[in-house]
C-alpha positions as CSV (number, residue, x, y, z in Angstrom):
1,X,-23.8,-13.6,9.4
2,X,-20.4,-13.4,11.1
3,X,-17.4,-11.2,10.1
4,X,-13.6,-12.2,9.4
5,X,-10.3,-10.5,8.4
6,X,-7.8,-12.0,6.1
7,X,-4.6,-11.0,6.8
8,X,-3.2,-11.6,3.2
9,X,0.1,-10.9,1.6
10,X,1.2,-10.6,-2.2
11,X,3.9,-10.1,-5.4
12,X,1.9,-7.5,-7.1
13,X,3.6,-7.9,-10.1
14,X,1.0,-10.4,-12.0
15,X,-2.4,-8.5,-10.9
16,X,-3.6,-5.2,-12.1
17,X,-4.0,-3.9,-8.5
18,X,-6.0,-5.0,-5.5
19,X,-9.9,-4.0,-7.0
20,X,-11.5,-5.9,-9.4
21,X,-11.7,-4.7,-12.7
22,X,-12.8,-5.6,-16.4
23,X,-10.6,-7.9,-18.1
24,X,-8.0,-7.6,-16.0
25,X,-6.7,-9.8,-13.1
26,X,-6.8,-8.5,-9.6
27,X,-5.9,-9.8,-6.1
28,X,-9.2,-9.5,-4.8
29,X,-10.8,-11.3,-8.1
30,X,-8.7,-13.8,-6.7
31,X,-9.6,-14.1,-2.9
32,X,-13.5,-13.7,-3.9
33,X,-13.4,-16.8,-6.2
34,X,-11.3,-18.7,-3.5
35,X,-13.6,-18.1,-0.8
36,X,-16.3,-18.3,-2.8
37,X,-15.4,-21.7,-4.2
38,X,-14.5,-23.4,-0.1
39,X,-17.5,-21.8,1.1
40,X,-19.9,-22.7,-1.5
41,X,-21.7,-19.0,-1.6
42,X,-20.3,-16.2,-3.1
43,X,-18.2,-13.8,-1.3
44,X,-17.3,-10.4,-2.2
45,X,-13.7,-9.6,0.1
46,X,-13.5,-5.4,1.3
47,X,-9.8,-4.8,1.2
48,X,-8.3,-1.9,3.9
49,X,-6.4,0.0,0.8
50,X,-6.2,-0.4,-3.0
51,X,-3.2,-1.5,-4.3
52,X,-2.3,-0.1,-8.3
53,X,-0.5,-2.3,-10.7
54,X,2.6,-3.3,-9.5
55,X,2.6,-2.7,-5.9
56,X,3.2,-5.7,-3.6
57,X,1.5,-5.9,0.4
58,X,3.2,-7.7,2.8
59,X,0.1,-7.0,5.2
60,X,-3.5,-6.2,4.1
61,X,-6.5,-6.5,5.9
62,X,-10.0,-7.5,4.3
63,X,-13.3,-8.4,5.9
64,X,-15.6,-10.5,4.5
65,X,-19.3,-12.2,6.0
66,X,-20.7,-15.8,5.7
67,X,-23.1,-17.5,7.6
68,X,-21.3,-21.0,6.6
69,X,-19.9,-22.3,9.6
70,X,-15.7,-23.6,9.1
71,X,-12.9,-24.1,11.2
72,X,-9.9,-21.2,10.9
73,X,-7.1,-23.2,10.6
74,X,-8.6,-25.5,7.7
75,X,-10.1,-22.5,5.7
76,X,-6.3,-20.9,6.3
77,X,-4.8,-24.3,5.5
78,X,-7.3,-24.6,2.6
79,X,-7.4,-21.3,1.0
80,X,-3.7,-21.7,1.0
81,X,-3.7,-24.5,-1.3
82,X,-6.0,-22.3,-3.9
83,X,-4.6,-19.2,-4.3
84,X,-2.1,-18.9,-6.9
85,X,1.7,-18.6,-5.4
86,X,1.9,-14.8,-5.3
87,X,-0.8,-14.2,-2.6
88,X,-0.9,-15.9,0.4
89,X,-3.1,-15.8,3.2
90,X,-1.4,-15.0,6.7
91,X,-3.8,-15.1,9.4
92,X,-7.7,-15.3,9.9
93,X,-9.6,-13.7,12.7
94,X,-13.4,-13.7,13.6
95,X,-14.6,-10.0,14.4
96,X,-17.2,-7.8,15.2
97,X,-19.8,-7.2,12.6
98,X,-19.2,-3.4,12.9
99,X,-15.3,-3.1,12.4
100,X,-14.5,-2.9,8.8
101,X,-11.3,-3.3,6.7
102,X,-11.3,-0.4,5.2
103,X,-12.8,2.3,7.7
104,X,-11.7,0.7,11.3
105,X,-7.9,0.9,10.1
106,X,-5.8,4.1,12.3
107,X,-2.5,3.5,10.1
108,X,-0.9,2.4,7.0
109,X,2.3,2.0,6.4
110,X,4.5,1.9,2.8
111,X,8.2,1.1,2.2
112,X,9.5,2.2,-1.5
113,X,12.4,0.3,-2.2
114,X,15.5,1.1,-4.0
115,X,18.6,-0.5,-5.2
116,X,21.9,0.9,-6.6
117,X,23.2,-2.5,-8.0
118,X,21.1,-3.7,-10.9
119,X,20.4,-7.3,-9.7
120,X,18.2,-9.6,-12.6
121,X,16.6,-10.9,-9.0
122,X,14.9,-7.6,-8.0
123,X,13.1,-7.3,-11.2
124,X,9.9,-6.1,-10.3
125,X,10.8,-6.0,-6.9
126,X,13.1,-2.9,-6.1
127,X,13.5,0.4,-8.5
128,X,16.9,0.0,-10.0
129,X,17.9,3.6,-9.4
130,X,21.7,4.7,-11.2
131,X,21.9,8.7,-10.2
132,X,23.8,9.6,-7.0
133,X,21.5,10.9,-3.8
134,X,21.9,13.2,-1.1
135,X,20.0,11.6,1.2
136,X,20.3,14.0,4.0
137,X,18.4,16.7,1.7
138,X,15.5,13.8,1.1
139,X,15.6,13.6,4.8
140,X,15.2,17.5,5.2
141,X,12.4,17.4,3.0
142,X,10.7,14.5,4.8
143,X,10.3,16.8,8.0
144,X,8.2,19.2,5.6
145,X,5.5,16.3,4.6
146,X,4.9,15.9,8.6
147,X,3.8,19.6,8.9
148,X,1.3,19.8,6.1
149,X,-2.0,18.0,5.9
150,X,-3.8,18.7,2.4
151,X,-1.9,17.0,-0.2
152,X,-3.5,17.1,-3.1
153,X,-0.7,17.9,-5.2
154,X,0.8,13.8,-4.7
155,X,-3.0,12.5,-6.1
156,X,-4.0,11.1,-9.3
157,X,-6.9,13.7,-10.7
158,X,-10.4,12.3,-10.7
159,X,-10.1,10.4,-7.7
160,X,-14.1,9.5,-5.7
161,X,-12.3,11.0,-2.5
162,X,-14.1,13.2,-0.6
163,X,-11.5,14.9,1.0
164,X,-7.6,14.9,0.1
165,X,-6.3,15.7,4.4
166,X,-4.0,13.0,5.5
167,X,-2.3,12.8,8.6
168,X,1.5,11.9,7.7
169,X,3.1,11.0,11.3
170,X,6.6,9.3,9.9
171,X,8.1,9.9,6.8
172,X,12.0,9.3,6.7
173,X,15.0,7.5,4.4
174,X,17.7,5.2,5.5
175,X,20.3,3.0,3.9
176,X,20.1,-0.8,4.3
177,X,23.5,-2.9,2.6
178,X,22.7,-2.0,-1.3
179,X,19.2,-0.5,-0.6
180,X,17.4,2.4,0.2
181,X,14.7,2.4,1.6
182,X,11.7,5.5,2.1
183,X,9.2,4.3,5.1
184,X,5.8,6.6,5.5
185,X,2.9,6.3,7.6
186,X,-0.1,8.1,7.7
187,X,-3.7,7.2,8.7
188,X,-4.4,7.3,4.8
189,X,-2.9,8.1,1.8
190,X,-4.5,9.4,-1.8
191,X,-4.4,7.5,-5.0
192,X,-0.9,7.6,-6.5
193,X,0.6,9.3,-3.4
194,X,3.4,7.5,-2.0
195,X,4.7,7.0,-5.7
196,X,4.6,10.9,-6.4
197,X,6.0,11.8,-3.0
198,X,9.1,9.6,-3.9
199,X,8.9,10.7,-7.1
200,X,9.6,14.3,-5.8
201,X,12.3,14.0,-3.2
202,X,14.0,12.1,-5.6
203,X,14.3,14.9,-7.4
204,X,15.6,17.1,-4.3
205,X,18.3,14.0,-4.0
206,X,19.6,14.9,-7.1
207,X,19.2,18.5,-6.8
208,X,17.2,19.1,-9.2
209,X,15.1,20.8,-6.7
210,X,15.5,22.8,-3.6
211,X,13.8,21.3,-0.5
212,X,12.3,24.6,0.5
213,X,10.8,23.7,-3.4
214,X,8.8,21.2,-1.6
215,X,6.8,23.5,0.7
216,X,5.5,25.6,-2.6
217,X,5.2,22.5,-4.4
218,X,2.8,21.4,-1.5
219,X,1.1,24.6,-1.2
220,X,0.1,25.0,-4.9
221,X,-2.0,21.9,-4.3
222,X,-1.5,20.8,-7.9
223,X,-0.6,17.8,-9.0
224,X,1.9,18.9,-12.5
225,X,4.1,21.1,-9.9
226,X,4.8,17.5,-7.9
227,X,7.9,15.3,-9.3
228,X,7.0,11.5,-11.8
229,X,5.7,9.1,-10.1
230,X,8.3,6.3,-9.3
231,X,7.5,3.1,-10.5
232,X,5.0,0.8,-9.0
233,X,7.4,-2.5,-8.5
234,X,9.2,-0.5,-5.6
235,X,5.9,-0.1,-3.4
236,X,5.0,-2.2,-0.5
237,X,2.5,-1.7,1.6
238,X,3.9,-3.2,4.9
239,X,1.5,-2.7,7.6
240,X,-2.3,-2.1,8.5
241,X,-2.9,-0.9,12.1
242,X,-6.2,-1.1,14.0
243,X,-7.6,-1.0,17.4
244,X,-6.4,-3.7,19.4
245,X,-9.8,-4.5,20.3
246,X,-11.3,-4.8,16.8
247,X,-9.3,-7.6,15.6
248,X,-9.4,-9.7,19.3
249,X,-5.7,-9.9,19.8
């Protein structure tokens, strides 16, 4: 058996999240049956994060293993042609049978996206936000998130985690034209995270809350101190990092 990545990219906005689920449509329901159907044996794709409802990648990695022999370039070309629209396939790349999608990966990065200007064309796409901001405070409380590493109080309950430590090592908000946009990268991130850290400064932005709110917030390491979760439709994961070496580039 040999190993590939798929370096895929989707509009969340159809699928109920990346993992497979009951009676509900997922993107990796999708990639399985794809590369199951050009392959002729069944394949079962491991993704390097799970996506929820909503939330869009414009990279993800996932390994999958088949002893049918193909070219790259026609399975690319072919598996292209048989996904639906909203998922596309970017790159292929034979590996290693020992570096995995999910546990090889040293970074991922998110963007949330918001827009002050409601705009019928980023429906689903950016969170159509109408209160004023003060985006230095949100800035102030980034630097916080970078000198804390249990953050329990960002993650959905009843998570299979076995530990709730990430290593956050850029957090920051910037303006972009009629966006703004919060970019964070960490070597992982708990279920629901990103969305409830957002959720939270957002709060600070408006000041609703202090920023120095965030360090007790952080500290109580529970989850109904933390601010709503902001919507799924502004969440991109943008990039999965790896050793160099594991992916032969």
């Amino acid at each position: 058996m040999s190993r590939y990545f798929l370096e895929i990219k989707y509009d969340g906005t159809n699928y109920h999240g990346w993992q497979i689920q009951q009676n509900a449509n997922s993107v990796q329901a999708e990639i399985n049956k794809a590369l199951s159907t050009l392959l002729q044996q069944e394949i079962n794709v491991v993704g390097a994060g799970r996506t929820d409802t909503g939330v869009h990648a414009k990279q993800l990695f996932a390994h999958f293993d088949t002893d049918t022999p193909f070219k790259i370039d026609s399975l690319k070309f072919k598996i292209n042609k048989f996904l639906p629209e909203d998922i596309s396939c970017t790159s292929i790349h034979e590996v290693n049978k020992d570096v995995h999608a999910r546990f090889s990966a040293t970074a991922r990065t998110y963007e949330y996206w918001i827009t002050v200007n409601k705009d019928p064309f980023l429906n689903n796409k950016a969170y159509y936000f109408i209160h004023s901001l003060n985006i230095n405070l949100m800035n102030e409380a980034c630097t916080i998130l970078l000198n804390h590493t249990d953050f329990s109080c960002f993650s959905k309950s009843n998570t299979d985690t076995f530990t709730n430590d990430c290593d956050i090592t850029a957090a920051h908000w910037e303006t972009k034209n009629d966006y703004l946009i919060f970019t964070i990268t960490a070597n992982r991130f708990l279920r629901n995270m990103v969305r409830a850290i957002v959720g939270t400064i957002l709060d600070i932005g408006q000041e609703r809350l202090k920023v120095e709110d965030l360090e007790t917030i952080i500290s109580s390491k529970n989850r109904s101190n933390a601010g709503t979760s902001a919507p799924a439709h502004g969440l991109y994961l943008t990039e999965v990092k790896y050793p160099k070496e594991d992916l032969n580039v």
